[in-house]
N, C-alpha and C positions, 0 to 999 in steps of 0.2 A: 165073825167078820169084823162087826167091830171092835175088835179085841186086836186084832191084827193093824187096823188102822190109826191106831192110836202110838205106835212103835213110832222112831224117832226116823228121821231119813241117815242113812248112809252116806256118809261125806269120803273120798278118797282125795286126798292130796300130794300129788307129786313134786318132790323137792327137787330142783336142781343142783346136783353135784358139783362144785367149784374145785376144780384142783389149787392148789396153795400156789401162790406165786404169779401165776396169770398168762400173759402174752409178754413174751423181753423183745419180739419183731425180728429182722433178720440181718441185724449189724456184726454179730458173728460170723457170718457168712463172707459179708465183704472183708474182714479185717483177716478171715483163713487166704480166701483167694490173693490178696495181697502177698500174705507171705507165703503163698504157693509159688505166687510171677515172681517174686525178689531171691526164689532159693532158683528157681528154672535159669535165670538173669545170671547168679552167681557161678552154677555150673555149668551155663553156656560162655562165661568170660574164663575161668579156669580153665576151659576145652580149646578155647580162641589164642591161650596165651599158652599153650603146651604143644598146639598145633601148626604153628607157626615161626616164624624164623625172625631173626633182629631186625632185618631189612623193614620186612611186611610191617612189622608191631610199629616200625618207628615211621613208615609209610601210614597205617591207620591214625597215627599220632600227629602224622603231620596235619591230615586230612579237617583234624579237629581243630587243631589249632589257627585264632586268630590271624588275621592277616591284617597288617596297620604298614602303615607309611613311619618307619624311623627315623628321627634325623641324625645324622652322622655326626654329629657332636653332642646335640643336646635336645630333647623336647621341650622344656622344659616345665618337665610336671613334677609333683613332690610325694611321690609313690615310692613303691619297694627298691626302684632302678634311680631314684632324687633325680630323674632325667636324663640319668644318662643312658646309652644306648647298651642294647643286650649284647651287642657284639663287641662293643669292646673289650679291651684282655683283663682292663679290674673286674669287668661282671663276670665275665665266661671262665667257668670251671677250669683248672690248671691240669686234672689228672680224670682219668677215665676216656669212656669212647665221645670223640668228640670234641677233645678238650682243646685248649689254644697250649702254646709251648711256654714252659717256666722262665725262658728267657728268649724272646721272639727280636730276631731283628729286627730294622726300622722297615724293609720291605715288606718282611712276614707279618708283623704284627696287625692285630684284630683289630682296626677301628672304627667298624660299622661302613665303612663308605660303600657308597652302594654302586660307583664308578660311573657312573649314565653319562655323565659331562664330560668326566675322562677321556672313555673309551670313543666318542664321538669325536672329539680334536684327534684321537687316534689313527681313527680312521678314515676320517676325512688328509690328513697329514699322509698316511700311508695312500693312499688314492692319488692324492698328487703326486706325489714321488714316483708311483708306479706308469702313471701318464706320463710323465716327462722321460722317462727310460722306455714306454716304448715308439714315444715321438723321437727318441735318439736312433734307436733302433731301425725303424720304419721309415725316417727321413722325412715325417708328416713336419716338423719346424724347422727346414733346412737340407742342406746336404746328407744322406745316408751316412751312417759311418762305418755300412755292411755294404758289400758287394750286389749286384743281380744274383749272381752266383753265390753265394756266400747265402745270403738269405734263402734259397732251397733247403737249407738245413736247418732253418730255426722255425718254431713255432712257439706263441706266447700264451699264455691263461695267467687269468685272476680268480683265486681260488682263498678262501675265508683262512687259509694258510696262509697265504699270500702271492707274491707273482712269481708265475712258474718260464722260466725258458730253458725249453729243451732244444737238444740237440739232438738229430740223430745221422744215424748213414743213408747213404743213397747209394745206388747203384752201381757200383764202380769209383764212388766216392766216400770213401770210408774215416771213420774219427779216429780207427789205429788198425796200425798191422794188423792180419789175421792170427785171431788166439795169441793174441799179448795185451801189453800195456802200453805199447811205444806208441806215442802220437804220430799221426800222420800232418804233414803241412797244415791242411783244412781244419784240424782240430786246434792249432799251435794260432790261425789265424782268432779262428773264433772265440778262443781262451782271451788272445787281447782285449777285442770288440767286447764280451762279457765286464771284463775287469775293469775297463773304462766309463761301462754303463755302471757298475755295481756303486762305481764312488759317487754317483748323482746322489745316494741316500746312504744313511751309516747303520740300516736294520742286519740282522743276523743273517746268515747265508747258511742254508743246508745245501748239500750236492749227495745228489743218488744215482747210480748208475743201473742200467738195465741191459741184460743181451741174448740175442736171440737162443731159442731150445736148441740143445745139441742131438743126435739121432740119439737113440735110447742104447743103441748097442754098445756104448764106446763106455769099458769099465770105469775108469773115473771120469768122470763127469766134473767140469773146470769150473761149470757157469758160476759159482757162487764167490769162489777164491777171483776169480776174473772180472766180476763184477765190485767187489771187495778195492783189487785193485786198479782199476779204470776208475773211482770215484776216488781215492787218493790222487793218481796222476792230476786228476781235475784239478783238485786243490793245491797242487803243487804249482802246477802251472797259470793259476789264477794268483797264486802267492809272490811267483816271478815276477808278474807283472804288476806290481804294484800293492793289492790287497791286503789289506791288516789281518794279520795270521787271529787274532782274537776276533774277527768277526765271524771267523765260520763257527757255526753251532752244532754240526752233526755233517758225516759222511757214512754212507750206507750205500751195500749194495745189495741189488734187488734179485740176483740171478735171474730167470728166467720167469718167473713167477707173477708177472704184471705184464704180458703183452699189451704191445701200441693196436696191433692187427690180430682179425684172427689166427691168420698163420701162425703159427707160434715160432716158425725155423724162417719166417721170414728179414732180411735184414732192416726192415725197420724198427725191430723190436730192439738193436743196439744201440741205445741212446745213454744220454747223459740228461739232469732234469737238475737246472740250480736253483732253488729257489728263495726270493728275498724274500724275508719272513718279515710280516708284519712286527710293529712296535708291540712290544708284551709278549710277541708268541715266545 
């Protein structure tokens, strides 16, 4: 026994194993995920820009793009543009989509205006003129210079075109022979009346003619040739009476294709519609 008790005690001791190098934490992580979102980003823009049409791309383009107050001469700041403005023709690209022309008139040419003042003397100026034509008209400053009669057939609008007076037939009261071009009296008076309103202002004159649908069975069908020439006659006879051949701007006819009513065979759909066009149109 005591032979045994004399031995030394047993000690065990457990080392802890270190692997080399330690803890690096998990900033690999974020700097993978990064460039996982900037390849998903790349191949979601390469999919955007293959998928899509010039329009869209330059609509998305516009979307991003700043929005500033220009001034039409100068900002005067000392940047890429030394203040001058993007629109005009030394800045704006000469060739490609979008570009200004290598040699712009003095009308056409780019030079930032942005028009606000302009187009307000515009159209304030075209508004007056337009009023005073139909105070001639209607006889609101004066004497008529249309008939009771005679005014049955006219009706007026102001339209962002500009001021429309139509003509059309009535009842037994027609603006030409049936299925021709030849004026009747009624049309020959109010071609005057027109002509003498039109010189109150020197804007462009369009003339469009309309006429009513023919039945379906009749193998050629005139409306278009007929309408074609009823809006020449107009001109012709607006030209007699005084009218500057260079003020008209356009004559078109409408065949059938714009009815006044729903009828479409009904005789009011045969009209005539001249309209002074506003300044700039």
């Amino acid at each position: 026994m005591s032979a045994q008790s004399n031995l030394a005690p047993v000690i065990i001791k457990r080392k802890k194993k270190v692997i080399a190098g330690g803890h690096h934490g998990g900033a690999w992580k974020v700097a993978y995920a990064d460039f996982v979102t900037a390849m998903m980003a790349f191949f979601l823009l390469m999919w955007l820009l293959n998928a899509t049409t010039e329009q869209q791309r330059k609509g998305v383009a516009d979307y991003f793009s700043p929005t500033i107050p220009i001034n039409r001469i100068s900002g005067g700041g000392d940047g890429n543009f030394g203040g001058d403005s993007v629109f005009s023709e030394e800045a704006m690209p000469q060739n490609g989509t979008g570009a200004s022309s290598l040699h712009p008139t003095e009308s056409r040419q780019a030079r930032g205006e942005m028009g606000i003042a302009e187009d307000a003397d515009k159209v304030a100026e075209s508004e007056e003129a337009f009023r005073k034509i139909e105070e001639a008209l209607m006889g609101l400053g004066g004497e008529s210079m249309v008939s009771e009669e005679t005014m049955k057939h006219i009706v007026t609008r102001v339209t962002d075109e500009g001021m429309i007076i139509e003509i059309f037939d009535l009842e037994g009261l027609a603006l030409f022979d049936v299925g021709t071009d030849k004026p009747t009296a009624v049309l020959r008076d109010l071609a005057e009346v027109i002509a003498r309103v039109a010189m109150l202002t020197e804007s462009g004159i369009a003339i469009g003619a309309h006429t009513k649908a023919e039945p379906v069975v009749l193998a050629d069908n005139p409306v278009w040739s007929l309408s074609a020439e009823r809006a020449n006659r107009m001109r012709m006879l607006l030209e007699a009476r005084g009218l500057k051949s260079d003020r008209i701007q356009r004559q078109t006819g409408h065949a059938d294709k714009s009815p006044a009513v729903s009828n479409p065979m009904a005789v009011r759909n045969n009209r005539l519609e001249i309209v002074l066009l506003r300044r700039g149109s």
